[in-house]
Each structure stands twice: as structure tokens, then as C-alpha cells.
N, CA, C and O of each residue as an XYZ file, in Angstrom:
440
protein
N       0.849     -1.178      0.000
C       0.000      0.000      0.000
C       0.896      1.242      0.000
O       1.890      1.321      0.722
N       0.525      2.158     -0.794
C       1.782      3.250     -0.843
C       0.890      4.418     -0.019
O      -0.336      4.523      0.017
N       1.981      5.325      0.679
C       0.547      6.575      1.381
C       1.607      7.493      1.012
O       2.582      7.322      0.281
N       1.248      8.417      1.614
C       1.648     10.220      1.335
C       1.636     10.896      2.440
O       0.744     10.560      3.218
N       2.418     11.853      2.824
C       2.066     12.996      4.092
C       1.643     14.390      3.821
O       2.375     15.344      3.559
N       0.292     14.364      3.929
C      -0.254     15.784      3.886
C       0.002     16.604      5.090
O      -0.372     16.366      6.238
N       0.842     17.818      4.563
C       1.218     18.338      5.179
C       0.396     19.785      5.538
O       0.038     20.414      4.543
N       0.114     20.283      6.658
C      -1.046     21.432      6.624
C      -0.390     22.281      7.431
O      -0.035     21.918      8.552
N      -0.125     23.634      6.916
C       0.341     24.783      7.661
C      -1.001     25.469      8.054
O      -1.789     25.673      7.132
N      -1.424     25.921      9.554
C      -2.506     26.921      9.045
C      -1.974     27.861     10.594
O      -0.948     27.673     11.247
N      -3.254     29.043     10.885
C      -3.210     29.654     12.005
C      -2.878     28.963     13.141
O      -2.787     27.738     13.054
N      -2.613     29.689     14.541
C      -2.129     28.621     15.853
C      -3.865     28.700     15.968
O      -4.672     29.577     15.657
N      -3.994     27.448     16.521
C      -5.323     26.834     17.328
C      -6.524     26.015     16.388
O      -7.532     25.543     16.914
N      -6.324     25.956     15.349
C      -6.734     25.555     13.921
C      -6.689     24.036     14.023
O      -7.469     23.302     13.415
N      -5.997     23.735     14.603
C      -5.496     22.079     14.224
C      -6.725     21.164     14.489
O      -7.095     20.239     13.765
N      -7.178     21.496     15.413
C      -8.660     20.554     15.349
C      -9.278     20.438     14.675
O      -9.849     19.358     14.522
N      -9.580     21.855     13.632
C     -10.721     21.649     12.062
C     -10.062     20.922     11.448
O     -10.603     19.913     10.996
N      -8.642     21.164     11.200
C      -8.315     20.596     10.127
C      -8.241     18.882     10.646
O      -8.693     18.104      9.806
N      -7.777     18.324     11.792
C      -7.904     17.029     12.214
C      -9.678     16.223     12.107
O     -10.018     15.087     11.777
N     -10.520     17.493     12.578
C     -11.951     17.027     11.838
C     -12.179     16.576     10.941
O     -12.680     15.473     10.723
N     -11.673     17.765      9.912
C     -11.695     17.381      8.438
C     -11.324     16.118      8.346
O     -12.102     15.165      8.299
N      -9.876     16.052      8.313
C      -9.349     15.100      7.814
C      -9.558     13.443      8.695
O      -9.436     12.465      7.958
N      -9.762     13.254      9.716
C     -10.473     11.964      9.944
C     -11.690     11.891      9.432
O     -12.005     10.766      9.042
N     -12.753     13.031      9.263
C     -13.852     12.641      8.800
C     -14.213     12.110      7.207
O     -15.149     11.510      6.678
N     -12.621     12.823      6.670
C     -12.396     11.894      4.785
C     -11.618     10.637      4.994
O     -11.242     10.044      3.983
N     -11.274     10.069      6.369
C     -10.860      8.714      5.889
C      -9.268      8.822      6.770
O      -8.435      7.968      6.466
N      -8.966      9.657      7.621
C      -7.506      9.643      8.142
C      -7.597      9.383      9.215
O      -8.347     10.094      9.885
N      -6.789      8.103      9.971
C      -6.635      7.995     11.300
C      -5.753      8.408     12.370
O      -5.423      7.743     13.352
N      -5.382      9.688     12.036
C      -4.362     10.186     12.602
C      -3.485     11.388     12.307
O      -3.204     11.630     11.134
N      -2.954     12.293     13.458
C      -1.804     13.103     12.631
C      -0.945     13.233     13.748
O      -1.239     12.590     14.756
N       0.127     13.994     13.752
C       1.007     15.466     14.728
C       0.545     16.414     13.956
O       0.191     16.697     12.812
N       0.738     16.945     15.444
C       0.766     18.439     15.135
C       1.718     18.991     16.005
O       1.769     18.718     17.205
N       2.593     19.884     15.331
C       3.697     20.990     16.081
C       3.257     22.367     15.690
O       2.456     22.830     14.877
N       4.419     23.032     16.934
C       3.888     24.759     16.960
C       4.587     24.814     16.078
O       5.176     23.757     15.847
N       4.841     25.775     15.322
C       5.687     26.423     14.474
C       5.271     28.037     14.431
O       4.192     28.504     14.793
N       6.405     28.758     13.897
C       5.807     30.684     13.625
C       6.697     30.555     12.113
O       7.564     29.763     11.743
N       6.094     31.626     11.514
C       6.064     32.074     10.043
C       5.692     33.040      9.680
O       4.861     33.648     10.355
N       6.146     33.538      8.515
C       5.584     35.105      8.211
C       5.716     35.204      6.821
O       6.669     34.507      6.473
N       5.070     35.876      5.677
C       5.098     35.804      4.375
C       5.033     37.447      3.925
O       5.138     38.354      4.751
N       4.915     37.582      3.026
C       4.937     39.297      2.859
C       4.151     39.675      2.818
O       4.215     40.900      2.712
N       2.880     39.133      2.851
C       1.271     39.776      3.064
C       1.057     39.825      4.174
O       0.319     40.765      4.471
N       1.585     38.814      5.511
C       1.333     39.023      6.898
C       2.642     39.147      7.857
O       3.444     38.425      8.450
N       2.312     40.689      7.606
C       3.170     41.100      8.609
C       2.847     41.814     10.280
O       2.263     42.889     10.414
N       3.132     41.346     10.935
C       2.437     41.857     12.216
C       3.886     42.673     13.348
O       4.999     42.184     13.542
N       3.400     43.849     13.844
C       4.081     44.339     15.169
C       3.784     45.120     15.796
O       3.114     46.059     15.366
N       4.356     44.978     17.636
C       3.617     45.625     18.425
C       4.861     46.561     18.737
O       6.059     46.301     18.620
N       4.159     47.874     19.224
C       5.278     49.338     19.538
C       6.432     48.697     18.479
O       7.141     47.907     19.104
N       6.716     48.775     17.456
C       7.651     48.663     16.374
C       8.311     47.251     16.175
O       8.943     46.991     15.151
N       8.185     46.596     16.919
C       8.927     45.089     17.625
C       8.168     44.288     16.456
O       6.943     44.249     16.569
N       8.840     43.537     15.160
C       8.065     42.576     14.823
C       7.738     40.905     15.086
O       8.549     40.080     15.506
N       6.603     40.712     14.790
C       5.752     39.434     15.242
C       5.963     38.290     14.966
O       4.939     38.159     14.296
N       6.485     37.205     14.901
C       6.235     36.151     13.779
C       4.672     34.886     14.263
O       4.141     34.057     15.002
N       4.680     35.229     13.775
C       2.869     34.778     13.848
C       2.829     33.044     14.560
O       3.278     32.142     13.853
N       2.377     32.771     15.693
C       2.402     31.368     15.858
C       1.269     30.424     14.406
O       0.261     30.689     13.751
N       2.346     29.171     14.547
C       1.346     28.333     13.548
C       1.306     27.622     14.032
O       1.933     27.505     15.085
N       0.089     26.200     13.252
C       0.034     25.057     13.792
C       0.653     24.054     12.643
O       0.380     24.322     11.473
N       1.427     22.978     12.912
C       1.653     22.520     11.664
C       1.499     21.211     12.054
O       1.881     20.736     13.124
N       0.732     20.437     10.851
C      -0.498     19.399     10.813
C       0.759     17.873     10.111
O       0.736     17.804      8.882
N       1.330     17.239     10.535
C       1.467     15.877      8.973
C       0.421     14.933      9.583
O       0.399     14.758     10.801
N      -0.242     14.466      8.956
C      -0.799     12.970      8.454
C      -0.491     12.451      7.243
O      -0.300     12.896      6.111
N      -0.495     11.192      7.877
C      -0.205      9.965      6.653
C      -1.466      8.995      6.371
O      -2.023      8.227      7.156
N      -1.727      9.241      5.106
C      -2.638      8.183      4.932
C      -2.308      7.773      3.482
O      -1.265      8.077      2.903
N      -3.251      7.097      3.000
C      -3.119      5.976      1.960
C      -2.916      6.835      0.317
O      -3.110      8.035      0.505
N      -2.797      6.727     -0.228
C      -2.429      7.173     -1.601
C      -3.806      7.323     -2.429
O      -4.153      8.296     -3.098
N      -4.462      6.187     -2.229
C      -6.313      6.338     -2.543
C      -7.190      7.666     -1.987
O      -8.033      8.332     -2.588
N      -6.585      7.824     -0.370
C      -7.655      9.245      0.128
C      -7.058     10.412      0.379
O      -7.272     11.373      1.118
N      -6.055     10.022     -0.613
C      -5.166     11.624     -0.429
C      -6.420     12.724     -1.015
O      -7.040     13.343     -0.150
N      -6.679     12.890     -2.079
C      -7.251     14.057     -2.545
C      -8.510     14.160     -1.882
O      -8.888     15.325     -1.997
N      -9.600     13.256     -1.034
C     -10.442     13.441     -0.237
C     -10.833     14.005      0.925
O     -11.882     14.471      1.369
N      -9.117     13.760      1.517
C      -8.410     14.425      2.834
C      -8.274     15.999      2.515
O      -8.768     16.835      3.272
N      -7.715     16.276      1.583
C      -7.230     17.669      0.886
C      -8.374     18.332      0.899
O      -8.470     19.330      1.613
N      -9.442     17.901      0.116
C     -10.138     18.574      0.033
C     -11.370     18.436      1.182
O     -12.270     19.262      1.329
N     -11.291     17.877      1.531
C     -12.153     18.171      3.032
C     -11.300     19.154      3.770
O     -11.879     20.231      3.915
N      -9.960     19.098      4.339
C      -9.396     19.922      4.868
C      -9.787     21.709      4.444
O     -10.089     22.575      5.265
N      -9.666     21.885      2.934
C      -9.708     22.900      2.311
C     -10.957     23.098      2.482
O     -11.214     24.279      2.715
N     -12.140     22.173      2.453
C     -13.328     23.062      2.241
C     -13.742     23.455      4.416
O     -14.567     24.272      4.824
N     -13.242     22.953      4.902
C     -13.330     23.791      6.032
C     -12.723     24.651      6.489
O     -13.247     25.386      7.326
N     -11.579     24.804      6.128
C     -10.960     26.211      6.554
C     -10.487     26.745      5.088
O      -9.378     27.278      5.055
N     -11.080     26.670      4.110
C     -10.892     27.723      2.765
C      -9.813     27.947      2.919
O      -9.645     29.021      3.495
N      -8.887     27.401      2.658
C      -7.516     27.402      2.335
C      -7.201     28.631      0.598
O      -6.118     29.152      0.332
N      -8.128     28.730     -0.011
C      -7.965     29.119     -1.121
C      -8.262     30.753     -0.659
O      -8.112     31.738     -1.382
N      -8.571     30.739      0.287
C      -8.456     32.593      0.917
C      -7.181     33.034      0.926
O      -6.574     32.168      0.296
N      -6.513     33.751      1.217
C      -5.157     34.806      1.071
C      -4.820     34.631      3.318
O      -5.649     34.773      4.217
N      -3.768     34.395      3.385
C      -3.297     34.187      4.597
C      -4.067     33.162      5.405
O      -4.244     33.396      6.601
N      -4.624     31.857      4.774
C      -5.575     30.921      5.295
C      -5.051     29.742      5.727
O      -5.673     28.860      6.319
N      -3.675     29.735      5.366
C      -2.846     28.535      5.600
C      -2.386     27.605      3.439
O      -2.794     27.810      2.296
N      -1.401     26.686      4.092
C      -1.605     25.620      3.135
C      -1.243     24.298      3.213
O      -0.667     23.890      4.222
N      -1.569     23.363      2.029
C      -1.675     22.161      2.860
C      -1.480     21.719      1.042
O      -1.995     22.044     -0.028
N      -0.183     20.597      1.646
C       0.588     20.046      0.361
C       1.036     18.567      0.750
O       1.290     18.144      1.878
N       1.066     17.971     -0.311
C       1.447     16.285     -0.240
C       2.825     15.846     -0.385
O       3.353     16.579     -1.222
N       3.762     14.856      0.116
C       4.587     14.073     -0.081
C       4.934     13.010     -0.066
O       4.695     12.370      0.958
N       5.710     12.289     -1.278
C       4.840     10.713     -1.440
C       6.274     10.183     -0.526
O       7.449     10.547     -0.560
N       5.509      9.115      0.310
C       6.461      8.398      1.075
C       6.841      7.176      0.688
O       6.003      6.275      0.671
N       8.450      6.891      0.233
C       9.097      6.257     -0.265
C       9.035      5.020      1.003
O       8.737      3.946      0.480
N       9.215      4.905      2.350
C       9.713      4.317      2.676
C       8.760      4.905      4.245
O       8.516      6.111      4.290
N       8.323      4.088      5.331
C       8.184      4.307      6.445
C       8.434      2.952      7.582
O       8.728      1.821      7.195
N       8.297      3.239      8.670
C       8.821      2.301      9.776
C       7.566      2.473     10.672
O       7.450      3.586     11.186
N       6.614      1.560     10.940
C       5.789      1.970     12.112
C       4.307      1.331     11.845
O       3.622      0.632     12.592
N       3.984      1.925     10.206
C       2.979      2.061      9.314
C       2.167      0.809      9.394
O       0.972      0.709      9.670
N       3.058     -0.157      9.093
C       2.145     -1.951      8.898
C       1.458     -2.406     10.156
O       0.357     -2.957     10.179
N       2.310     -2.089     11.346
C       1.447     -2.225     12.239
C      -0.067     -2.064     13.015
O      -0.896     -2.669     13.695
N       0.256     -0.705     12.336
C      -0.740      0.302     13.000
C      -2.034      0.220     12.008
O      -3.177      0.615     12.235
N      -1.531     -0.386     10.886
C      -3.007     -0.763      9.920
C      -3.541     -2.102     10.200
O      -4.722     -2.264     10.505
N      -2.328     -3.487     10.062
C      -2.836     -4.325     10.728
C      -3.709     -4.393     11.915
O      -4.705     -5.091     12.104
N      -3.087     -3.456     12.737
C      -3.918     -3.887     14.159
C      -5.325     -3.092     14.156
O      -6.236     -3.352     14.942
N      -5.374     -2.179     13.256
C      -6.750     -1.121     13.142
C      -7.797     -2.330     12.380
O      -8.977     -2.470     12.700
N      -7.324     -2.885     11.663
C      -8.178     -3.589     10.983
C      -8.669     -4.821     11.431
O      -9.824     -5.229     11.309
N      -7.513     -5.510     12.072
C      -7.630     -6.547     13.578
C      -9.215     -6.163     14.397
O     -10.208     -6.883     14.496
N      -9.054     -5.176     14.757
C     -10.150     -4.388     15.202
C     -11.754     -4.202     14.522
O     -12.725     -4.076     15.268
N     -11.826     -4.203     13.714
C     -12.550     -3.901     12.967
C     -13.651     -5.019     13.007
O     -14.624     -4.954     12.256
């Protein structure tokens, strides 16, 4: 089975829509880390001091079949296609350690 890591940059505190989203198209899982960032449309500072904006940053891995289902569920809840809304991009995974298990035993389950 080959999967991918969709990767989702968005605002800090966000990570739950987008974890909504994306278990509700078919993903059992992600991390999420803080991260800060800044682009040339969002620039923020207080008394002259500039900001770098906290983010949340999203990977899940899922299957190569619900990649574009994931995506676009993600996108249609937080409109990613707005201007400073975040973004959220794929990378195909050559190789992982962990993965067989964690499907076997989900499905064990089942």
C-alpha cells in the first residue's frame, strides 16, 4: 500500500478543524507541532517590535487512494484558497517504519 504525508500549515489553534476534516475523509491520525512564520502579506508588530505569527503545523499519513479526499475536506473547512488561510501540500512516502502495524492492528479491530 503506498501513502503520502499531507502536510497542513494553518493559524495557531486551527489544528482541530483541520484534524476534523481530515479523519472525517478517511484519516486515522496526525502530529501536530507549533511552528511561527511570516510571508509578505502578513506582517504583524507591536510598539515597532516585529511578530512572527504562531502556527500550527499538521502531517498525516494516509493511503495514496484518500489523499485528494483528505485535501479537500481539509480545504473546504478552513478555505484554504483565501489569502493568509494557511496551506496544505502532499509528499509521497518512499519508505516508512511503524505504518504496517498500525493498519494491521486497526483492521484486527474492525
Amino acid at each position: 500500500m503506498n501513502h503520502e504525508l499531507i502536510m497542513v500549515i494553518v493559524n495557531k489553534n486551527l489544528n482541530k478543524k483541520v484534524m476534523e476534516a481530515a479523519t472525517n475523509a478517511g484519516a486515522r491520525g496526525g502530529t501536530i507541532l507549533r511552528g511561527k512564520g511570516n510571508s509578505i502579506y502578513e506582517k504583524h508588530s507591536f510598539w515597532g517590535i516585529e511578530i512572527e505569527p504562531e502556527k500550527d503545523v499538521i502531517f498525516i499519513i494516509v493511503e495514496e487512494e484518500i489523499k485528494v479526499d483528505v485535501l479537500n475536506a481539509i480545504n473546504e473547512k478552513l478555505n484554504l484558497m483565501k489569502p493568509n488561510s494557511g496551506i496544505a501540500f502532499t509528499l509521497k512516502l518512499s519508505d516508512a517504519i511503524g505504518l504496517r502495524d498500525h493498519y494491521e492492528e486497526s483492521s484486527q479491530r474492525n
